[in-house]
DRENSE-141137 format. One record per atom (N, C-alpha, C): residue in one letter; atom name; x, y, z. Coordinates in steps of 0.001 Angstrom, whole numbers, plus 500000, padded with zeros to 6 digits. Layout:
N
("A", "CA", (X, Y, Z))
...
***
This chain:
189
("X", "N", (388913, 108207, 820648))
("X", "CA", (389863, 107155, 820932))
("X", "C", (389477, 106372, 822187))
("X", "N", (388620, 107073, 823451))
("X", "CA", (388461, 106629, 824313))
("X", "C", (387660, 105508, 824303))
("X", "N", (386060, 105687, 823254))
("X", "CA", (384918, 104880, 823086))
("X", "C", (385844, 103648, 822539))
("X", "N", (386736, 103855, 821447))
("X", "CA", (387653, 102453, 821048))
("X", "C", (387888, 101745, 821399))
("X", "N", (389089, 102281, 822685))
("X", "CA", (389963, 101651, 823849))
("X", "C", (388815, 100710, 824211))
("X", "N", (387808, 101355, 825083))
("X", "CA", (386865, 100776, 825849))
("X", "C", (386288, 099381, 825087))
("X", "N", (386082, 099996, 823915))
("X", "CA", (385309, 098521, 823180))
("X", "C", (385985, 097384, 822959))
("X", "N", (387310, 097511, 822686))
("X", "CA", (388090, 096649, 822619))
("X", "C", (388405, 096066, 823699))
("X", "N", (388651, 096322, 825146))
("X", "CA", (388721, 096005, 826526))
("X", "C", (387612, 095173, 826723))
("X", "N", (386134, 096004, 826302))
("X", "CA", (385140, 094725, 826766))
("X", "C", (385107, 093645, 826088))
("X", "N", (385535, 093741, 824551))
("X", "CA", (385665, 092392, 824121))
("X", "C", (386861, 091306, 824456))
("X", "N", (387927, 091770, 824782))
("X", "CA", (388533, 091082, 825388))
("X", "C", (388115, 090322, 826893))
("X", "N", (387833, 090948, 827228))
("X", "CA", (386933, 090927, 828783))
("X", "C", (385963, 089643, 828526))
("X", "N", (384608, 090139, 827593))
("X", "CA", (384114, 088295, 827250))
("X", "C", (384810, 087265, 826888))
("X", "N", (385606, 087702, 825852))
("X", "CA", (386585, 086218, 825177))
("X", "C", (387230, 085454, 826460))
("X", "N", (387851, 086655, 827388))
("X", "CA", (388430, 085888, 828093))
("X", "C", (387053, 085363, 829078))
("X", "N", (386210, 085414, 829680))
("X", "CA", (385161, 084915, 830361))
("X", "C", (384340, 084134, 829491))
("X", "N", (384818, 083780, 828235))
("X", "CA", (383972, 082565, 827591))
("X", "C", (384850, 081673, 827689))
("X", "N", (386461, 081909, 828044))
("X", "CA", (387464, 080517, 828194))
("X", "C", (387143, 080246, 829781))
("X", "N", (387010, 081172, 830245))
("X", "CA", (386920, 080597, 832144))
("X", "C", (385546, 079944, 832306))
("X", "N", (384460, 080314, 831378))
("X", "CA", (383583, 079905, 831680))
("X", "C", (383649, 078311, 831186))
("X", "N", (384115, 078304, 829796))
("X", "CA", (384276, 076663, 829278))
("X", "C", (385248, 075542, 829914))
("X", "N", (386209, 076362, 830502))
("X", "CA", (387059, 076046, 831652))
("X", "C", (386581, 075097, 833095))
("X", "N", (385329, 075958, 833399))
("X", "CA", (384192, 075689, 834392))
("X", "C", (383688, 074523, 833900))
("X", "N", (382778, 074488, 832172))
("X", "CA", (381943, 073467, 831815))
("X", "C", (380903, 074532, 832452))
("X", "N", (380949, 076073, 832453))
("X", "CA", (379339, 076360, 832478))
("X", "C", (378892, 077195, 831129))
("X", "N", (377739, 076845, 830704))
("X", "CA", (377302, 077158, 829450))
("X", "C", (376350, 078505, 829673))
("X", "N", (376217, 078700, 828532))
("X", "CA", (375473, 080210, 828603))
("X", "C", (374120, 080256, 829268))
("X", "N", (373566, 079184, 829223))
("X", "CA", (372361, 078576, 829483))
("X", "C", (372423, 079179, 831111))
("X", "N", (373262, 078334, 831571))
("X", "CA", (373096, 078669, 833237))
("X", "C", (373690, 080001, 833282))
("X", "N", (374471, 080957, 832755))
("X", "CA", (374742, 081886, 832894))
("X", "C", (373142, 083022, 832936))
("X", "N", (372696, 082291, 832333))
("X", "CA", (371396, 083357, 831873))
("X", "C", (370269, 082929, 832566))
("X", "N", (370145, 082069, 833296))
("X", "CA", (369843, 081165, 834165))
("X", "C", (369029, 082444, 835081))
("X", "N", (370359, 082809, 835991))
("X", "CA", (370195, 083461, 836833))
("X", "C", (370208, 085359, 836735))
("X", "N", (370025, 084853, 835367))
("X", "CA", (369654, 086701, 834697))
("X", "C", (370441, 087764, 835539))
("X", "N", (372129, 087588, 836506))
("X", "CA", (372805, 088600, 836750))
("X", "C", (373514, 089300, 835522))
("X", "N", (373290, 090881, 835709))
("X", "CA", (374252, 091732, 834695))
("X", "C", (375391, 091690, 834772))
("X", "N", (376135, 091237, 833400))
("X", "CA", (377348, 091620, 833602))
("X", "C", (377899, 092417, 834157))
("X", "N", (379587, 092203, 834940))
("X", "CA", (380116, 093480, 836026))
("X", "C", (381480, 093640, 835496))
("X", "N", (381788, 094664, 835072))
("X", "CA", (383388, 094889, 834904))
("X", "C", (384180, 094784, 835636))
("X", "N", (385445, 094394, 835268))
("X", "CA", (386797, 093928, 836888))
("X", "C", (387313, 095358, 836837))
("X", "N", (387346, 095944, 838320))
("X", "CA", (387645, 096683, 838574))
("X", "C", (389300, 096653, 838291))
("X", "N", (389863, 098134, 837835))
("X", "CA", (391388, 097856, 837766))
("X", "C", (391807, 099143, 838853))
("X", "N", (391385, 099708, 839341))
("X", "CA", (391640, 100803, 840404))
("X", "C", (391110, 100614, 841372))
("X", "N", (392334, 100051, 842242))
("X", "CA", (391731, 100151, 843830))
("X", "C", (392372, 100620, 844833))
("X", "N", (391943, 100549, 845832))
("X", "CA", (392891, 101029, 847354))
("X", "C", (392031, 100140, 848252))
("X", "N", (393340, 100217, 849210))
("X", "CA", (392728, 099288, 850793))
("X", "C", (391933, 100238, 851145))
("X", "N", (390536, 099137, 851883))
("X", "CA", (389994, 099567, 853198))
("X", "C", (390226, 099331, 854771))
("X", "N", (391526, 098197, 854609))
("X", "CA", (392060, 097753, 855973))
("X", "C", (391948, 096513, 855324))
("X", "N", (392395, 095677, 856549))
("X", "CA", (391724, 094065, 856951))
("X", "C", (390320, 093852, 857476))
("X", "N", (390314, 092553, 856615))
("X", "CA", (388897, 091768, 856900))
("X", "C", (389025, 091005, 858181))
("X", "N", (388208, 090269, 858489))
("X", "CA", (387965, 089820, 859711))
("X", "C", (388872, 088609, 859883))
("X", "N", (389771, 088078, 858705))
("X", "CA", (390732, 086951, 858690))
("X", "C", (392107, 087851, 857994))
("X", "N", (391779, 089000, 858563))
("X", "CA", (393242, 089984, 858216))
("X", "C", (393968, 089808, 857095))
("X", "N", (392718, 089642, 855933))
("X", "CA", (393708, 089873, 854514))
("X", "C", (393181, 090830, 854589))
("X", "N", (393916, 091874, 853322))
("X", "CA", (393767, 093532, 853078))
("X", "C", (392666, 093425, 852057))
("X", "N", (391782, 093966, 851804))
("X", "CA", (390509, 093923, 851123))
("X", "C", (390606, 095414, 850250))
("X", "N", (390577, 095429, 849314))
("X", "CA", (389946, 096414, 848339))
("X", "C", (388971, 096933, 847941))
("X", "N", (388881, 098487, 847442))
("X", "CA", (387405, 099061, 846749))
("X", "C", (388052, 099885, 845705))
("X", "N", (387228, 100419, 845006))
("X", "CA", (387328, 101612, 844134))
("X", "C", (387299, 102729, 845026))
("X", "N", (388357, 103700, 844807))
("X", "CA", (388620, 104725, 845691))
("X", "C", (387147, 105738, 846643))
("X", "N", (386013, 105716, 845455))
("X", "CA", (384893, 106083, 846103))
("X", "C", (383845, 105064, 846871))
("X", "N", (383954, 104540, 846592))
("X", "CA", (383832, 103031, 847355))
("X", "C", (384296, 103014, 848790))
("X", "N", (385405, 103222, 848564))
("X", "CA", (386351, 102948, 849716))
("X", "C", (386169, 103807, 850598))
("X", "N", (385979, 105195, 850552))
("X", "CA", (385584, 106420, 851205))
("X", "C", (384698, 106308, 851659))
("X", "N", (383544, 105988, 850713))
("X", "CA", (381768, 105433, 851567))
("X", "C", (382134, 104672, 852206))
("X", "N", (382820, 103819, 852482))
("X", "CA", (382736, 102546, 853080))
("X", "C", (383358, 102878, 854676))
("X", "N", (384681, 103750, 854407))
("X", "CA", (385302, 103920, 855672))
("X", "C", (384047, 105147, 856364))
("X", "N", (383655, 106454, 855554))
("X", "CA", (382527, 107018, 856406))
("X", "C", (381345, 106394, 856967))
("X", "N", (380887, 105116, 856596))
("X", "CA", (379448, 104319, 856997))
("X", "C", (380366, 103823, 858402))
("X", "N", (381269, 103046, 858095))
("X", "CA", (382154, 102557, 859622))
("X", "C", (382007, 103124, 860750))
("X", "N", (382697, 104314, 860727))
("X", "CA", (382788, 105803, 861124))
("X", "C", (381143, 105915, 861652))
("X", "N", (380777, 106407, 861229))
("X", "CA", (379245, 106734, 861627))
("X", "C", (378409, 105692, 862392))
("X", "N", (378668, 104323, 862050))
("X", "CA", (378178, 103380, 862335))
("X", "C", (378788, 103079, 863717))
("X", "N", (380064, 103543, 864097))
("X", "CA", (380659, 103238, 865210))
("X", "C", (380259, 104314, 866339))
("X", "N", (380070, 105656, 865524))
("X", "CA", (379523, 106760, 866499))
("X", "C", (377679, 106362, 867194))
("X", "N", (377596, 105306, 866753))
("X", "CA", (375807, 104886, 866910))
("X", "C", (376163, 103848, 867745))
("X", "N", (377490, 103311, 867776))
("X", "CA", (378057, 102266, 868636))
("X", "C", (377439, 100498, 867637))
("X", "N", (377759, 100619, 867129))
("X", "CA", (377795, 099447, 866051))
("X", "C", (378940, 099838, 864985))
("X", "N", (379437, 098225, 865191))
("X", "CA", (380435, 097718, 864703))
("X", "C", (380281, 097110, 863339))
("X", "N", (381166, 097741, 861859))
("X", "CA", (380700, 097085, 860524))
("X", "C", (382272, 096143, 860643))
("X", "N", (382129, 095179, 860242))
("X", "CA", (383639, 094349, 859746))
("X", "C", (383354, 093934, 857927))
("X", "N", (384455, 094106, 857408))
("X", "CA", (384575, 093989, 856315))
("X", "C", (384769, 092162, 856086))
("X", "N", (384361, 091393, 855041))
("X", "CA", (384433, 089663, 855146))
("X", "C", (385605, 089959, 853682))
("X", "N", (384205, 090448, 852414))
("X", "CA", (384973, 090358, 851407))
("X", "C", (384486, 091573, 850393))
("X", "N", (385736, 092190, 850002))
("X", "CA", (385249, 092952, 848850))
("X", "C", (385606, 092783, 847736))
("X", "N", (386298, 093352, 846827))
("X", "CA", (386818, 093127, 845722))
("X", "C", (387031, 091651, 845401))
("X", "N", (386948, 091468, 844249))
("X", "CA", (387237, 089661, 843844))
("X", "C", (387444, 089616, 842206))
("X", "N", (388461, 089469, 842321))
("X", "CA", (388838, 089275, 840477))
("X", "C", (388033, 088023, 839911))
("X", "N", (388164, 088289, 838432))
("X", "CA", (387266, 086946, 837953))
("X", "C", (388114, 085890, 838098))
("X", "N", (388946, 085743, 837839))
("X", "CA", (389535, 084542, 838494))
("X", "C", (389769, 084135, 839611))
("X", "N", (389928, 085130, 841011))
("X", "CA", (389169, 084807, 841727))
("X", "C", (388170, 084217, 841645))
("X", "N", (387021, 084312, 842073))
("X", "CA", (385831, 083925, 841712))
("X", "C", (385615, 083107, 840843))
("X", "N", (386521, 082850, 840140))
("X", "CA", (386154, 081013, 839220))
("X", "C", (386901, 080133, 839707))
("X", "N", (387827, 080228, 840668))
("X", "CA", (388484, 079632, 841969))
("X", "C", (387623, 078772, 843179))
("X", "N", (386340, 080070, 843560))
("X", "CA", (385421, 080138, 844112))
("X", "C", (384534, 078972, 843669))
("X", "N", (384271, 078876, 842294))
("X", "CA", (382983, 078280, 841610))
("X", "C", (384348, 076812, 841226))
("X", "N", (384995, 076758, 840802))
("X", "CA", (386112, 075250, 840607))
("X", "C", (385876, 074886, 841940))
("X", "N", (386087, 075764, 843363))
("X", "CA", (386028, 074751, 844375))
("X", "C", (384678, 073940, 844702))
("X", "N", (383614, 074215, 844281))
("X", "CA", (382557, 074165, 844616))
("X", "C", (382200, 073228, 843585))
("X", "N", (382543, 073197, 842634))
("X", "CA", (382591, 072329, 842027))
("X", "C", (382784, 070400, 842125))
("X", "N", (384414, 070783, 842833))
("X", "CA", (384827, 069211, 843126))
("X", "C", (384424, 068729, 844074))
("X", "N", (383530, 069928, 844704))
("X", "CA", (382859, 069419, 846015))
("X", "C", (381906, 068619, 845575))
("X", "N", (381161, 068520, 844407))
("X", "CA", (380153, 067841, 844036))
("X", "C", (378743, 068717, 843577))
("X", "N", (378629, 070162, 843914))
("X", "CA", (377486, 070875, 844054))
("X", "C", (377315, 071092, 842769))
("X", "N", (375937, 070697, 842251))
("X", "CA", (375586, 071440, 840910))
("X", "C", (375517, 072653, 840522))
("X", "N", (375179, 073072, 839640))
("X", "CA", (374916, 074759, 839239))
("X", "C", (374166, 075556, 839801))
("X", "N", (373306, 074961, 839760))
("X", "CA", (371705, 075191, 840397))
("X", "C", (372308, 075844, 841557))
("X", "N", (373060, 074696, 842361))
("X", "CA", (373730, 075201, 844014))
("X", "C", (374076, 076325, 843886))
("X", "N", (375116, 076043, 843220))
("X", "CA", (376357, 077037, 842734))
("X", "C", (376212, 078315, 842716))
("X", "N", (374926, 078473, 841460))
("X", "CA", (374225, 079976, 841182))
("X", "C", (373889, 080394, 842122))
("X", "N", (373133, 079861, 843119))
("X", "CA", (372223, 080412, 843980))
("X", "C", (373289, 080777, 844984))
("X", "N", (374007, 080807, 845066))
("X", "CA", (374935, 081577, 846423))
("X", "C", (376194, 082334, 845688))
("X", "N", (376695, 082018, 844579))
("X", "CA", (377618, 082707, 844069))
("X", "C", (377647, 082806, 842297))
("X", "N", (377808, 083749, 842057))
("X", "CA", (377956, 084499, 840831))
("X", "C", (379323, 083517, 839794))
("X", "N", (378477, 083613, 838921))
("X", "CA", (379326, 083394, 837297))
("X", "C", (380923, 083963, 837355))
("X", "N", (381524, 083660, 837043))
("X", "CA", (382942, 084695, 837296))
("X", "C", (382264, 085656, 835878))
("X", "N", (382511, 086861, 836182))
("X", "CA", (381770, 088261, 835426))
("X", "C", (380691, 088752, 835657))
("X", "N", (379990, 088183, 836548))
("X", "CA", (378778, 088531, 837134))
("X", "C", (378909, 088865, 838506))
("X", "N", (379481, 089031, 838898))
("X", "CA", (379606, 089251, 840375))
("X", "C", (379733, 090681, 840674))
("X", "N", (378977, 091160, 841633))
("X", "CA", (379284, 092927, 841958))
("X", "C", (380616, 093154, 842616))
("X", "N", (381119, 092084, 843188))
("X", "CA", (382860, 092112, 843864))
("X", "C", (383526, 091979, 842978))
("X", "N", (383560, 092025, 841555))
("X", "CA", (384238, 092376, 840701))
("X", "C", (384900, 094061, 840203))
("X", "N", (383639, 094707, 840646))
("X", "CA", (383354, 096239, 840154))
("X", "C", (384284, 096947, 841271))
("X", "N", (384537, 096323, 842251))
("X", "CA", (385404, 097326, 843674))
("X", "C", (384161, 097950, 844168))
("X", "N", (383104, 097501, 843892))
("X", "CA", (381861, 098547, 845015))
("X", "C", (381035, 097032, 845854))
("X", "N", (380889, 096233, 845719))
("X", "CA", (380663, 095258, 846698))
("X", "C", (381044, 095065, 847834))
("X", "N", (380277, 094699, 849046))
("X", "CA", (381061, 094480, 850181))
("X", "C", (380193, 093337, 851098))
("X", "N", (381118, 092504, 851141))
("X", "CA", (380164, 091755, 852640))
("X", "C", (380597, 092045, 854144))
("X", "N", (379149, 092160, 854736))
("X", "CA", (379732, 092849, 855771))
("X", "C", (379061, 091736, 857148))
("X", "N", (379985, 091689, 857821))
("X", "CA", (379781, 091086, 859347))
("X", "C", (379809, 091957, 860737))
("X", "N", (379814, 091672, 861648))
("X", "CA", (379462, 092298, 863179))
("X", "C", (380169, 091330, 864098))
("X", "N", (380865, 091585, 865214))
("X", "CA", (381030, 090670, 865997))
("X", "C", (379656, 089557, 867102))
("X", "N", (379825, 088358, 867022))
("X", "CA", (378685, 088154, 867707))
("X", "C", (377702, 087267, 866700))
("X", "N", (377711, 087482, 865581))
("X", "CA", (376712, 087127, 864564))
("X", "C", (378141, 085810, 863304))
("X", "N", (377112, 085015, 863147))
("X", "CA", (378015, 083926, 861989))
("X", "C", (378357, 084882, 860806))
("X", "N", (379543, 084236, 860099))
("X", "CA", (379596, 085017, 858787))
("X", "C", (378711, 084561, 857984))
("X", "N", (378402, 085940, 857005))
("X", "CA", (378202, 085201, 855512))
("X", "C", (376896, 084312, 855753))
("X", "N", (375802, 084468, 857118))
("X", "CA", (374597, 083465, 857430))
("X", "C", (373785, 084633, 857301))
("X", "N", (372313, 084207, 857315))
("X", "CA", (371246, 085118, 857173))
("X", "C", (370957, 085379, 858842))
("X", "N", (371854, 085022, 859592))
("X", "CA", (371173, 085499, 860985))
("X", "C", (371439, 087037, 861261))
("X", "N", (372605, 087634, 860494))
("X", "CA", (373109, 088708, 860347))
("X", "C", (372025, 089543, 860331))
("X", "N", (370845, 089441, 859517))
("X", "CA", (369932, 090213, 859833))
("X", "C", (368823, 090320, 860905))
("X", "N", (369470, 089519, 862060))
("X", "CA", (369235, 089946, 863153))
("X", "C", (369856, 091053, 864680))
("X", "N", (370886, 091664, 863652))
("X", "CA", (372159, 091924, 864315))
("X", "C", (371369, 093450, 864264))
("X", "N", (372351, 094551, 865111))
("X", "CA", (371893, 095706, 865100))
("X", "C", (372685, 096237, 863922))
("X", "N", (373843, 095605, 863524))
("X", "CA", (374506, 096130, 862029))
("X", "C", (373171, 095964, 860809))
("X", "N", (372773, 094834, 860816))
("X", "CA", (371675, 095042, 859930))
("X", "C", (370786, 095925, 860292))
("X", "N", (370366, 096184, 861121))
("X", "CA", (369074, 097116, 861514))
("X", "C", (369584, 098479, 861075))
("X", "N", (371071, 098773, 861599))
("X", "CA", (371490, 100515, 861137))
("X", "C", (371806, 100527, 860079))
("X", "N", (372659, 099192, 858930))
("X", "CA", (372604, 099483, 857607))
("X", "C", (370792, 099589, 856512))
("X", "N", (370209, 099089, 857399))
("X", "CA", (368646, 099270, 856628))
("X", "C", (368634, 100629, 856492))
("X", "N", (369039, 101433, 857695))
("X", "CA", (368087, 102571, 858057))
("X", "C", (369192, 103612, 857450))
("X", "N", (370402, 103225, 857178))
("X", "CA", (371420, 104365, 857207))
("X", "C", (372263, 104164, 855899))
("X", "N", (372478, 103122, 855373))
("X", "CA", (373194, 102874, 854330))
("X", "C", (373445, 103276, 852984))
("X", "N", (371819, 103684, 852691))
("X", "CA", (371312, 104826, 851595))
("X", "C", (372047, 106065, 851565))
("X", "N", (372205, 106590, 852795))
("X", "CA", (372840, 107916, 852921))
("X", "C", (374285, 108059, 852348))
("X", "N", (375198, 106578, 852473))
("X", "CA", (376677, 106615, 852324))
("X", "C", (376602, 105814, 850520))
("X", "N", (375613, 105773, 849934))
("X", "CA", (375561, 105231, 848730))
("X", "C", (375275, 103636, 848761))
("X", "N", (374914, 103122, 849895))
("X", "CA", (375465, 101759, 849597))
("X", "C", (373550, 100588, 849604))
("X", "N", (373030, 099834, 848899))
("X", "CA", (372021, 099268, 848929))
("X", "C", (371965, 097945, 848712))
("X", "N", (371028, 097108, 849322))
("X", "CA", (371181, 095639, 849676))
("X", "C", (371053, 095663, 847993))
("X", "N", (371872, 094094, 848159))
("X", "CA", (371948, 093843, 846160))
("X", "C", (370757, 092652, 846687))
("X", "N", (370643, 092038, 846918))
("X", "CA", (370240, 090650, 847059))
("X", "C", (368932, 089839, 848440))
("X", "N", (367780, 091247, 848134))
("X", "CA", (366735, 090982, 849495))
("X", "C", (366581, 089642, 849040))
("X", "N", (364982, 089483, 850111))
("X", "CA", (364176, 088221, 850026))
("X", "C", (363556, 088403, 848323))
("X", "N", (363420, 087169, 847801))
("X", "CA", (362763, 086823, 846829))
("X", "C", (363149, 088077, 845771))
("X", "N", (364249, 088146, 845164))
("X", "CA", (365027, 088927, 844280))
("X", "C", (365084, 089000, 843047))
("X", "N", (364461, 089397, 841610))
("X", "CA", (364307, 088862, 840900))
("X", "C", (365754, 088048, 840118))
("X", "N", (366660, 087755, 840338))
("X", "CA", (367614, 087282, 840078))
("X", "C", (367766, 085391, 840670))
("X", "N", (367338, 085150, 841734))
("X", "CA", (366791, 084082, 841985))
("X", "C", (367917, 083418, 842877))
("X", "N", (368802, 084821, 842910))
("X", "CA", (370144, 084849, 844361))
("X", "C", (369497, 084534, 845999))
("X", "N", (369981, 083840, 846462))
("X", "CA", (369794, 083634, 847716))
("X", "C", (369514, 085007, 848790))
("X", "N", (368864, 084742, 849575))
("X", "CA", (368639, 086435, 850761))
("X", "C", (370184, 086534, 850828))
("X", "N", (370903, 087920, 850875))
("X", "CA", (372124, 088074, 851676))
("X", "C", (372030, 089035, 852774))
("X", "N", (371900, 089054, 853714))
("X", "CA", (371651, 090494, 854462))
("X", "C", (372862, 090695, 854601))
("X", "N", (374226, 090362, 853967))
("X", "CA", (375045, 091205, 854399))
("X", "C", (375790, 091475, 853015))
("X", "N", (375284, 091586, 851931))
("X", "CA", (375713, 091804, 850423))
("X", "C", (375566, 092863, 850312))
("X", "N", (376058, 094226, 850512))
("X", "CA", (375697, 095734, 850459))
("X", "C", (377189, 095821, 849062))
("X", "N", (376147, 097038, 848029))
("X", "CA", (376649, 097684, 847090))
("X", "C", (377054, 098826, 846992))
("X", "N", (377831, 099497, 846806))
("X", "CA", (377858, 101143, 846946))
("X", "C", (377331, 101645, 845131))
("X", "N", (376738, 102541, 844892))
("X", "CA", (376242, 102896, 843712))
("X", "C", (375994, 104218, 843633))
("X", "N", (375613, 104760, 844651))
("X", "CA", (375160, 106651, 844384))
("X", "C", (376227, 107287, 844886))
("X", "N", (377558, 108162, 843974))
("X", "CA", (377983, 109071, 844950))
("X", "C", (377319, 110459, 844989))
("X", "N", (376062, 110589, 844477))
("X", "CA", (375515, 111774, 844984))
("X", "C", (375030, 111551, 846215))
("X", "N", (375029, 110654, 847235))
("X", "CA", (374362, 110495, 848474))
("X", "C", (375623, 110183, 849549))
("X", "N", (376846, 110082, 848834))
("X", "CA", (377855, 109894, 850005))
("X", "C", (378082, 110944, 851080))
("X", "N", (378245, 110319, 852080))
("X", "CA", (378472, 111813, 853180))
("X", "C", (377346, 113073, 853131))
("X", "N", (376367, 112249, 852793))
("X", "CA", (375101, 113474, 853460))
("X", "C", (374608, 112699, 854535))
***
């Protein structure tokens, strides 16, 4: 009954992301464009606190745990992680891509800094962008920060890995501050 449920959920799940997408005016073409895997919307979450503009931000409960132990650890090394954005519903995120839109920016733009609504890893509750005090948001200078330097070296350990280096085969912009959580066999070792 379970395999059922599920199948039926994901098809609902495209139908509805083929109306947001036609909604958009983006075609499959550019969807595939940028060859990201589809991401399921997370429906279980919990806070990790406030972000750095004090809305309450979400993860998937193991998510959320890695996320508060990397903090934690990261603060005992004396570096500071701030949370920007995690979780993001697809409609969210086609909010995201409509605004960007009337701004005038083509797809091309579009893709290259932000995800398809269904493609996005801040859909799944394991995405996170992360900032430092001192450093711009959401800029590539971040990876000049000592938060970047201790998430290189340490981040693996709490599950969490850059989605989006230099020259990516996905054709996503550098993010140095786009960290994923994915292994909980590596959390808290």
């Amino acid at each position: 009954m379970t395999a059922i449920f599920l199948h039926i959920e994901i098809r609902r799940y495209r139908k509805r992301l083929k109306r947001i997408h036609a909604s958009l005016g983006i075609g499959e073409i550019q969807v595939q464009k940028w060859a990201l895997p589809p991401q399921l919307e997370a429906h279980h979450l919990v806070s990790i606190g406030p972000d750095i503009y004090q809305r309450d931000q979400l993860m998937i409960p193991e998510a959320a745990a890695a996320w508060q132990q990397m903090v934690q650890s990261a603060a005992g090394s004396g570096v500071v992680l701030q949370a920007v954005s995690a979780f993001r519903s697809v409609d969210y995120q086609a909010s995201i891509i409509r605004r960007k839109i009337e701004k005038g920016q083509s797809f091309d733009e579009i893709f290259r800094v932000s995800a398809a609504p269904g493609y996005s890893e801040h859909h799944t509750g394991k995405a996170i962008d992360v900032s430092t005090p001192g450093f711009a948001v959401l800029e590539e200078e971040f990876e000049n920060s000592e938060a970047f330097s201790w998430l290189t070296k340490n981040a693996g350990q709490f599950g969490f890995r850059l989605s989006f280096p230099r020259e990516n085969p996905h054709g996503v912009a550098y993010e140095p501050w786009h960290w994923a959580w994915e292994n909980p066999d590596r959390v808290g070792q």
